[in-house]
C-alpha positions in Angstrom: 8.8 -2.0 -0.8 7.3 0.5 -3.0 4.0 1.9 -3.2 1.6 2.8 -6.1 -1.3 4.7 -6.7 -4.5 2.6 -7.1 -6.3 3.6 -10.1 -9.9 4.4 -8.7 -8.4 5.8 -5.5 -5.5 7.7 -4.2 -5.6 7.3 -0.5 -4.7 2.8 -1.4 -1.5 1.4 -2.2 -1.1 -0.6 -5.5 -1.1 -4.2 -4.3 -0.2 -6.5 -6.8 1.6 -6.5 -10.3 -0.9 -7.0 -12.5 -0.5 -7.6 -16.9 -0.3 -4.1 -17.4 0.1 -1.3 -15.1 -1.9 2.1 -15.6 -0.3 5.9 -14.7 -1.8 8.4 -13.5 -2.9 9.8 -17.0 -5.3 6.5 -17.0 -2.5 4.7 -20.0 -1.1 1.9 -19.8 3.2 2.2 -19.0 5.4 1.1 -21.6 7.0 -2.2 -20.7 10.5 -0.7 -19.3 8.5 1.4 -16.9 6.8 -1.7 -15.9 10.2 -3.9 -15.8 11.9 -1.2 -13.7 9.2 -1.0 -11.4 9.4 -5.0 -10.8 12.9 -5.1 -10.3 12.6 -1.6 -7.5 9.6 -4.1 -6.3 12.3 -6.7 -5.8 15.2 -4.4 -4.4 14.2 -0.8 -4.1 17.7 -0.2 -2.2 19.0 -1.1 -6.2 22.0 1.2 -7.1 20.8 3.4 -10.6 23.9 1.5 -12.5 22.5 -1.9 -11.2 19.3 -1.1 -12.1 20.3 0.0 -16.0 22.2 -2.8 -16.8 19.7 -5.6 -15.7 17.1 -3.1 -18.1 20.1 -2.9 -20.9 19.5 0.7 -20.9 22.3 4.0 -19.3 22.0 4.7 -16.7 20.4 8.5 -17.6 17.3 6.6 -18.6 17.0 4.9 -15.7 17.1 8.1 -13.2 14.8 9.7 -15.8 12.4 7.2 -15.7 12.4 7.0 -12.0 12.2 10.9 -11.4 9.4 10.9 -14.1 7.3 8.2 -11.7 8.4 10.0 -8.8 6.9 13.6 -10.4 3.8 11.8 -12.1 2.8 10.2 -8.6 3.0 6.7 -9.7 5.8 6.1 -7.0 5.0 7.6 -4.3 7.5 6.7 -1.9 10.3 3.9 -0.5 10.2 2.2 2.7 11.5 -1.1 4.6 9.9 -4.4 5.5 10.7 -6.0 8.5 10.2 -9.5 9.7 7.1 -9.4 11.7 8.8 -10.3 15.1 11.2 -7.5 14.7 8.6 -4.7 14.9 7.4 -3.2 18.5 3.6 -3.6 17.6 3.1 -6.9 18.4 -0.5 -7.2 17.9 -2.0 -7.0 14.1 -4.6 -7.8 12.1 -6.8 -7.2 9.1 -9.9 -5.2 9.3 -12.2 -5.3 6.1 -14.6 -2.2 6.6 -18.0 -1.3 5.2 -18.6 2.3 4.7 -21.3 4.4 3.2 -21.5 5.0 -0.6 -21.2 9.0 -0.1 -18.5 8.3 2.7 -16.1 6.3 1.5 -13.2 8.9 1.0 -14.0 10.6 4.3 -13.5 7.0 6.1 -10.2 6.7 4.3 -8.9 10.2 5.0 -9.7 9.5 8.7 -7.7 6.1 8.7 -5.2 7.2 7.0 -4.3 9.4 9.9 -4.3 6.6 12.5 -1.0 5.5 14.1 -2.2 2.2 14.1 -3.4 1.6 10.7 -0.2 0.4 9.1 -1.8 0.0 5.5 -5.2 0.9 3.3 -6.4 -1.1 0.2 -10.0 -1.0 -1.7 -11.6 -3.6 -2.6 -14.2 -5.1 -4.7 -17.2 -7.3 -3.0 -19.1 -6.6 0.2 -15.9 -4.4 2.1 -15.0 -1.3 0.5 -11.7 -1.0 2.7 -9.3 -3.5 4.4 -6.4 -2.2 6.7 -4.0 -3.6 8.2 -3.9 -2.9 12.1 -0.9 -3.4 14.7 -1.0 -2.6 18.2 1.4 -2.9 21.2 -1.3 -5.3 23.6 -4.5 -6.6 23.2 -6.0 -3.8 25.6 -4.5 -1.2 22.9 -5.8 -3.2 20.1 -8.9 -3.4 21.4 -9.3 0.4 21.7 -8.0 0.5 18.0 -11.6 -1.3 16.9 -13.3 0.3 19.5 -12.2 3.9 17.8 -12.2 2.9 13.6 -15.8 1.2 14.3 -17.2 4.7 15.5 -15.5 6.6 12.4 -18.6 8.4 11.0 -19.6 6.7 7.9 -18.5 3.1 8.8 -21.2 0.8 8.7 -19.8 -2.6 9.7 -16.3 -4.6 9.9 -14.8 -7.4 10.2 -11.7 -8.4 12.0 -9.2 -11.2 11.4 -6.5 -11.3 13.9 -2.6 -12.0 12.2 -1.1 -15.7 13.5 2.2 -16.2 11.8 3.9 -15.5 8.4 4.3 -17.5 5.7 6.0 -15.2 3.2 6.3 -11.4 3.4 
């Protein structure tokens, strides 16, 4: 799985592949940028040589691009997904979290730092934050609530607790 830099923040993860991604300038990437960034979506263990010839470009072009995302903070790092019953934390959940106008940043600076916040996006609507929580027991998980709802600047939350997977 990679992960992006939101436009209006850079403490979230780009979610979603939308028409037309923007970098970090605030312009639109040309369209091999965007194709090598949905096939790294796909397979980010993807060999350099596999990755050129499914683009029809050499392979230089490729490790160009990717060191020019890497350097421009579009990409902004690797990482592995694991089936949800692999992982230790046993316990997760989605917390959508109001916060004050003037606070928003300082809400997601402090989260950002907690072990148990596995994930940040910001929204649109009535929450300005969701995150995705994981604990090891519903004791610890309950301390995890008990802790992000006194974070100075969060107003109100709203917790819904993770029952199976679908689809990762």
């Amino acid at each position: 799985m990679l992960y992006f830099h939101q436009i209006d923040s850079p403490y979230c993860h780009f979610a979603g592949l939308s028409h037309s991604l923007i970098g970090p300038d605030g312009y639109p990437m040309d369209d091999l940028d965007q194709r090598l960034i949905s096939l790294l979506r796909a397979n980010a263990r993807a060999s350099v040589a596999a990755l050129a010839k499914q683009l029809g470009v050499s392979r230089g072009t490729v490790q160009n691009r990717m060191v020019k995302l890497e350097a421009d903070g579009t990409i902004v790092g690797y990482t592995v997904r694991l089936k949800p019953d692999v992982q230790e934390q046993h316990i997760r959940a989605f917390m959508t979290i109001a916060a004050d106008g003037n606070q928003v940043d300082s809400v997601i600076k402090t989260l950002r730092g907690d072990p148990a916040v596995a994930s940040l996006y910001s929204t649109n609507g009535r929450w300005d934050v969701v995150a995705e929580l994981r604990a090891d027991s519903l004791a610890a998980f309950d301390r995890v609530l008990a802790r992000i709802s006194r974070t100075p600047g969060v107003t109100s939350s709203e917790t819904s607790l993770l029952l199976s997977t679908f689809k990762l």
